[in-house]
C-alpha positions, 0 to 999 in steps of 0.5 A: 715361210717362204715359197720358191718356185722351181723355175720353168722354161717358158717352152714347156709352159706353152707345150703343156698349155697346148697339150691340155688344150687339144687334150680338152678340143679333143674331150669336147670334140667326144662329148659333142659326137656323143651329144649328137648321137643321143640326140640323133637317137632321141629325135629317131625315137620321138619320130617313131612315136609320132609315126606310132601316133600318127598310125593309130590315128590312121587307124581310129580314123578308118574305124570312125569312117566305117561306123559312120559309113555303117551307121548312114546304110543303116539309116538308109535301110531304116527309111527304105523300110518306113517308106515301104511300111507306109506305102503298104498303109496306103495300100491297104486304106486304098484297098479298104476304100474301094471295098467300101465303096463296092460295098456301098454301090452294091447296098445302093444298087439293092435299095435301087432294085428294091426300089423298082419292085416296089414301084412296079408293085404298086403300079400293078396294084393300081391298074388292077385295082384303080382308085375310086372316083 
């Protein structure tokens, strides 16, 4: 078999090549606008994911610093009130010494006074009774 072909002017070749190449500059040109805008609209959605992120780390972050900030008052409360328990203690074994020691000046101060009236008896006892010589 043999095959003929019909012959082309060259002209038309090249009209068609050109054709097809704007038609194909013109495709691409599309598929790139295309591309773009999905990817403008990608990287808009991953820039609002990271602003979403980035607000609940905000967020946690705040919620952190209040337990923190809640956890060191309480803390400071806790202290404050050791510190007035034991300064109470203190007190209190103050208060306790001195009511021992009045206690023990007043016990000290009976034997002293009993004391004296021993002695002052004894003394009476001797001038009214001398001893013999």
């Amino acid at each position: 078999m043999k095959c003929f072909s019909t012959p082309i002017s060259v002209g038309s070749v090249q009209r068609k090549h050109a054709s097809d190449s704007a038609r194909l500059g013109e495709e691409l040109e599309v598929r790139l606008d295309n591309t773009r805008g999905s990817l403008e609209a990608q990287t808009e959605h991953e820039l609002l994911k990271l602003d979403h992120t980035k607000r609940i780390l905000q967020l946690k972050l705040e919620k952190e610093s209040e337990i923190l900030e809640l956890r060191l008052h309480n803390e400071r409360e806790r202290s404050r009130v050791a510190a007035r328990y034991e300064e109470e203690l203190h007190n209190i074994a103050v208060q306790k010494l001195h009511a021992a020691r009045s206690h023990q000046d007043a016990v000290n101060q009976v034997l002293l006074e009993k004391a004296q009236l021993e002695r002052e008896l004894a003394l009476r006892l001797l001038e009214q009774h001398p001893p013999r010589q």
